[in-house]
MARVEXDREN-320177 format. One record per residue (C-alpha): residue number from 1; residue in three letters; z, x, y. Coordinates in steps of 0.25 Angstrom, whole numbers, plus 5000, padded with zeros to 4 digits. Layout:
% MARVEXDREN-320177
<n = NUM | res = ALA | Z = Z | X = X | Y = Y>
...
This chain:
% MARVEXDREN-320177
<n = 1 | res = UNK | Z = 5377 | X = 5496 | Y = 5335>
<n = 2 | res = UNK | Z = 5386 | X = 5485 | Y = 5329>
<n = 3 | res = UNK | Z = 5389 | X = 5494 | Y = 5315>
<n = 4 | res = UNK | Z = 5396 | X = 5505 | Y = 5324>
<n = 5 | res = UNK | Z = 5402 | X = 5495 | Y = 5333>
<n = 6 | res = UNK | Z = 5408 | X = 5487 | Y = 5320>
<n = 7 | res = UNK | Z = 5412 | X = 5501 | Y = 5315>
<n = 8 | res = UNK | Z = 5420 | X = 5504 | Y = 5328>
<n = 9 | res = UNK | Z = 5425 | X = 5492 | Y = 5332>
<n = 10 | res = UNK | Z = 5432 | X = 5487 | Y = 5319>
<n = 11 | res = UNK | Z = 5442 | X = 5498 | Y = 5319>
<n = 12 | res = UNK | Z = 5445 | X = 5495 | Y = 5334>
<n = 13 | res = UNK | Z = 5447 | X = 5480 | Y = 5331>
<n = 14 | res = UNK | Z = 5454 | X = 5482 | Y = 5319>
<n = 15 | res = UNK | Z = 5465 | X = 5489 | Y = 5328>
<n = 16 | res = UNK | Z = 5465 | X = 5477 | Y = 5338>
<n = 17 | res = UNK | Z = 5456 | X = 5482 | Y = 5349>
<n = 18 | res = UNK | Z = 5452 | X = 5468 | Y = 5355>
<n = 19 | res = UNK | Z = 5437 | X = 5473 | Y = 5359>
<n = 20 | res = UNK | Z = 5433 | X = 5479 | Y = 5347>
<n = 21 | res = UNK | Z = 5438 | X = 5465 | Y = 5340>
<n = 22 | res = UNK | Z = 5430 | X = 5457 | Y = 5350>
<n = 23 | res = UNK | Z = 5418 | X = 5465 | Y = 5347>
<n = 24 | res = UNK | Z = 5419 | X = 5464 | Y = 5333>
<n = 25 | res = UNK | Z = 5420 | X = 5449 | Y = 5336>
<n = 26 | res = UNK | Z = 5409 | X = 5449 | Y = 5342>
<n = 27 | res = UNK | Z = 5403 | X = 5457 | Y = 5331>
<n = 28 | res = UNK | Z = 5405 | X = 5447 | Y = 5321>
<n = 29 | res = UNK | Z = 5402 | X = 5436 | Y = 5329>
<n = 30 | res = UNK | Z = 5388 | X = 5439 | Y = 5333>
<n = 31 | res = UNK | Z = 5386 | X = 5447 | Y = 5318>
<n = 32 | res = UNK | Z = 5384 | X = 5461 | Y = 5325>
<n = 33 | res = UNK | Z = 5385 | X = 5471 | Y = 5316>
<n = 34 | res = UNK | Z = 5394 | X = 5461 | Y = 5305>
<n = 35 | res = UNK | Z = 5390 | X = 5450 | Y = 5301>
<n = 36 | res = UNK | Z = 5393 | X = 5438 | Y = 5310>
<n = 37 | res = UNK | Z = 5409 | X = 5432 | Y = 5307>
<n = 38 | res = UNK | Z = 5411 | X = 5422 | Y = 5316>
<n = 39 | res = UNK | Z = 5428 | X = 5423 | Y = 5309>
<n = 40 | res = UNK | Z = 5427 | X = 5438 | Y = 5310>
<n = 41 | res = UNK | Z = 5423 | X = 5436 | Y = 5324>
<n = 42 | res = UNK | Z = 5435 | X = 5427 | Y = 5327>
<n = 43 | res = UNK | Z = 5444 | X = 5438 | Y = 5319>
<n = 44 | res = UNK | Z = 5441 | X = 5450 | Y = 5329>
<n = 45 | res = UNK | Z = 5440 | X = 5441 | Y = 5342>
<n = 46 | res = UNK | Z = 5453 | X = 5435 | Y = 5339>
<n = 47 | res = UNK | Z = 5458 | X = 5448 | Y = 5336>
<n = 48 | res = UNK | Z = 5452 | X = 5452 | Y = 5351>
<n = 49 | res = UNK | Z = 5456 | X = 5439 | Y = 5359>
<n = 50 | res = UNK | Z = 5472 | X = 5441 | Y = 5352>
<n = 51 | res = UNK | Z = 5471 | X = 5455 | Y = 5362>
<n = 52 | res = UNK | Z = 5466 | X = 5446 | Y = 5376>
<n = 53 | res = UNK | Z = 5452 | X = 5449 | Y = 5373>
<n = 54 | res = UNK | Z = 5443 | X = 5438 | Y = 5382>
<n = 55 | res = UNK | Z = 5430 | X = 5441 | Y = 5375>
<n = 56 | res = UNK | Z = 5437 | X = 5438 | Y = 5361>
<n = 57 | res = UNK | Z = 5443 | X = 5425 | Y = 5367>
<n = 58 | res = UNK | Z = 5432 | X = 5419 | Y = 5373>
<n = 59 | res = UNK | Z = 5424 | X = 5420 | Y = 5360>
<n = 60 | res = UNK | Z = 5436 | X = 5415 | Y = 5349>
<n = 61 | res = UNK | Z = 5434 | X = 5403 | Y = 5358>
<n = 62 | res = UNK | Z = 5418 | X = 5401 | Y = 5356>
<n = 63 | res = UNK | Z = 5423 | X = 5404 | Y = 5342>
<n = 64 | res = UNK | Z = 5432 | X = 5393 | Y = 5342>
<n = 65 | res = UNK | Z = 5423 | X = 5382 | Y = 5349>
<n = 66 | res = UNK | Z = 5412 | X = 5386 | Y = 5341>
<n = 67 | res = UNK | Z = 5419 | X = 5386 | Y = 5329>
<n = 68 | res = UNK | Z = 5414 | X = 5402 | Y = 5324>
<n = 69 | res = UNK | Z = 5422 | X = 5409 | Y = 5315>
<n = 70 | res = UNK | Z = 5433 | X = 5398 | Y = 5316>
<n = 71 | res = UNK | Z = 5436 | X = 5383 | Y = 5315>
<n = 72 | res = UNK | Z = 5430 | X = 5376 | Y = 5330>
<n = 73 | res = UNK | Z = 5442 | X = 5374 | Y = 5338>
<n = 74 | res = UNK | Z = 5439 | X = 5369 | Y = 5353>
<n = 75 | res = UNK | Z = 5455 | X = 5370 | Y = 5355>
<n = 76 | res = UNK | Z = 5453 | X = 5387 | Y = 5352>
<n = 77 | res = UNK | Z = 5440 | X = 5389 | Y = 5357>
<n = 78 | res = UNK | Z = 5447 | X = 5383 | Y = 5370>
<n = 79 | res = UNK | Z = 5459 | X = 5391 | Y = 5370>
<n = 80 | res = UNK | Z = 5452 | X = 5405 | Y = 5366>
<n = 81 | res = UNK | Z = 5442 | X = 5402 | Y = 5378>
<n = 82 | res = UNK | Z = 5454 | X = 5398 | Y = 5386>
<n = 83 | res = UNK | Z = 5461 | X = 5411 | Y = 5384>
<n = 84 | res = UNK | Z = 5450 | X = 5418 | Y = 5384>
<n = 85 | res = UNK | Z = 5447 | X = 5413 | Y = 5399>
<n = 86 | res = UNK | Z = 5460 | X = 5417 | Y = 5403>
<n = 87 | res = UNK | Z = 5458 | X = 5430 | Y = 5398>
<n = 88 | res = UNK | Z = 5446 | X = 5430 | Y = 5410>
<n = 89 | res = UNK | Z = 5435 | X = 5427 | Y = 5401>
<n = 90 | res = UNK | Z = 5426 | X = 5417 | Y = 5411>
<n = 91 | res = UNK | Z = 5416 | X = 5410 | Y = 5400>
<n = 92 | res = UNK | Z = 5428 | X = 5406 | Y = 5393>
<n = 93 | res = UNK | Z = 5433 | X = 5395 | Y = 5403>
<n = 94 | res = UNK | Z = 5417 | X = 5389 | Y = 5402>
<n = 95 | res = UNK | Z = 5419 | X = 5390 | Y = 5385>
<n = 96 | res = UNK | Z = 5434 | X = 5383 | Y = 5389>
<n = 97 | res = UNK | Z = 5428 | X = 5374 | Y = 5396>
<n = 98 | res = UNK | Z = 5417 | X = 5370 | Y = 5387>
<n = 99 | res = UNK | Z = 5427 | X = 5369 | Y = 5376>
<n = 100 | res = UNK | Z = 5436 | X = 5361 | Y = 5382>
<n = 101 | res = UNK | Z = 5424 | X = 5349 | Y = 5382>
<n = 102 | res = UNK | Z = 5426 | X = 5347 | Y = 5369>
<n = 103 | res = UNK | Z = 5441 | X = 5347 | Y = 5368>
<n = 104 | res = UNK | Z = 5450 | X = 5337 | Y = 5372>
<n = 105 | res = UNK | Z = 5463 | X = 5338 | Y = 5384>
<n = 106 | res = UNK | Z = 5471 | X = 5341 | Y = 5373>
<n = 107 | res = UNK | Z = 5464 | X = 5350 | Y = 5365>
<n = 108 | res = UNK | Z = 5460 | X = 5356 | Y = 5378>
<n = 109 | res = UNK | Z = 5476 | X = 5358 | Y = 5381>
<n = 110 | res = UNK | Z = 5479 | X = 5362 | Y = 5368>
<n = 111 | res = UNK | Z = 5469 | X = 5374 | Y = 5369>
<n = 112 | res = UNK | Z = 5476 | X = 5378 | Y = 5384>
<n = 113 | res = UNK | Z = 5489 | X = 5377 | Y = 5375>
<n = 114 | res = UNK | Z = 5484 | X = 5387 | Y = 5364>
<n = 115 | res = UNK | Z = 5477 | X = 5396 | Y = 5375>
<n = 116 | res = UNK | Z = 5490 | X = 5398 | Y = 5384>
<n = 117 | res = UNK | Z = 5499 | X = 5401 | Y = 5369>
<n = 118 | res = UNK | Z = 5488 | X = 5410 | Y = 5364>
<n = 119 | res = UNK | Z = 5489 | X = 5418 | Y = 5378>
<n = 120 | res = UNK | Z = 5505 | X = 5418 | Y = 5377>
<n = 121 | res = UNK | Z = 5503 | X = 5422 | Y = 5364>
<n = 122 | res = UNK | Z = 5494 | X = 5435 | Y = 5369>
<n = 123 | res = UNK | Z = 5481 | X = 5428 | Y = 5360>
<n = 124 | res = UNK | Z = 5490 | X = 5431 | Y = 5347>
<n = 125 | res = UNK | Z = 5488 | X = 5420 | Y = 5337>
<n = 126 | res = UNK | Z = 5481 | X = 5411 | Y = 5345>
């Protein structure tokens, strides 16, 4: 019932609950119960992967490589996976990995570099 989980879910979000934003995320993205927003997508996972949230991670990266609700960006896409992955999220290191194909070393370095600042930055601004 995606109308009742919409109605619930929004004011939990809008409070900063990190699950509730990565559902409504996921809401967006796949056009459950709203009408699919690949931006409003990145809005509530962003808002959840700023709180550690994995899930919300792993999938601003797909976002990012695939190029969804934001300009493609192999660099973040790497970096949101990377984080993600150390955040324990094992299907994250095989998207890295996959990314990273398409990168050079240095863009490759520079998206370790991102992912280590956004970490000591406690996913804030990243």
């Amino acid at each position: 019932d995606f109308a009742t989980a919409l109605r619930e879910w929004t004011p939990l979000a809008e409070q900063g609950n990190a699950n509730a934003q990565f559902n409504l995320g996921l809401m967006y993205y796949n056009g459950q119960g709203v009408t699919q927003d690949y931006k409003n997508a990145v809005k509530w996972y962003r808002l959840s992967a700023e709180q550690g949230h994995a899930g919300a991670q792993y999938n601003l990266g797909g976002l990012y490589g695939r190029g969804m609700g934001v300009i493609q960006d192999n660099i973040y896409a790497h970096m949101w996976f990377n984080i993600s992955a150390s955040n324990g999220d094992k299907d994250a290191v095989t998207n890295r990995d996959i990314v990273a194909k398409r990168m050079t070393p240095t863009d490759i370095s520079i998206a370790e570099k991102l992912a280590r600042e956004c970490i000591e930055k406690k996913y804030k601004g990243c």
